[in-house]
Residue, then its C-alpha position, 0 to 999 in steps of 0.5 A: x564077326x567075333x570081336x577079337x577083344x573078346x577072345x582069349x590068347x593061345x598060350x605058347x612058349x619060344x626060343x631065342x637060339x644061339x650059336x656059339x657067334x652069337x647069332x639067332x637061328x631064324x626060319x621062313x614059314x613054308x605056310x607063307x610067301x612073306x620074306x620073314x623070318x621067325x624064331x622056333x615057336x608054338x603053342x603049348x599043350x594042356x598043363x605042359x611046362x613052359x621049358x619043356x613046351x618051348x625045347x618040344x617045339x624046337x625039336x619039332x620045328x628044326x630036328x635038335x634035340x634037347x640035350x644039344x640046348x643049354x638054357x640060359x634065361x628066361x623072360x621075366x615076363x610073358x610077352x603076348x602078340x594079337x593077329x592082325x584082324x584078317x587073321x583072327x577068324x583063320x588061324x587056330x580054328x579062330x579060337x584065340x585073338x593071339x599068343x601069350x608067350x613063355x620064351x627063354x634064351x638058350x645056346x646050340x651045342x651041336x653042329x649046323x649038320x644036326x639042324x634038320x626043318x624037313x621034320x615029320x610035319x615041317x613048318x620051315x621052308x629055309x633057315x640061318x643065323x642072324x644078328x640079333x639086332x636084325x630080329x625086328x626087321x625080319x619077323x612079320x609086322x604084329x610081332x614086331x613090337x615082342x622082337x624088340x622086348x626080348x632083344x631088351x628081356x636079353x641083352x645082357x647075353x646078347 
């Protein structure tokens, strides 16, 4: 069995996105039973900028579109999660030990009618908005602690 140690972290990119009350869109994975809920995100493609990975995986995972999105910050740091051992040998063809994320705050201008998860290769099986507090709560354990660091990295527009 690889040591997970040793392998590198997938780099990939978020977005913490809010509605005009200021409550986080979250979404259940149609790849699990788990009752978490998780904010839009993924890995990056080769030499991709983060900003425009993150918005291509929002669109990708929930139907709206880039100009519905106003950016309002950045993590000033990247933040990183492991898997949990069981996990490292199944996902990502058991390539990375992790992510290292890029995530960035923005707004939702549109409607709730524009949010479509039925996307060409859905990855959500149920959405809402939620309070930013409960984001911690909500998302499976090894992403916990990175929860928290962005509900701090964003508390001045939260």
């Amino acid at each position: 069995m690889t040591d997970p140690t040793s392998l590198p972290y997938r780099p990939g990119a978020g977005v913490m996105l809010l509605n005009r009350e200021g409550k986080v869109f979250v979404a259940q994975r149609i790849d699990s039973t788990l009752e978490a809920w998780q904010m839009p995100q993924g890995g990056l493609e080769e030499g991709e900028d983060p900003q425009d990975g993150a918005l291509r995986e929002l669109e990708e995972e929930t139907g709206i579109d880039r100009d519905k999105v106003e950016i309002l910050a950045r993590c000033p740091l990247e933040l990183t999660y492991d898997l949990p051992g069981e996990l490292v040998g199944k996902m990502w063809k058991g390539k990375w030990r992790g992510q290292r994320q890029h995530w960035f705050l923005a707004r939702f201008l549109g409607r709730d009618e524009e949010i479509d998860i039925a996307t060409a290769t859905p990855e959500f099986r149920a959405w809402k908005w939620a309070e930013p507090a409960e984001l911690p709560a909500m998302i499976v354990p090894f992403k916990k602690q990175l929860y928290e660091k962005l509900l701090d990295a964003f508390r001045a527009w939260l």
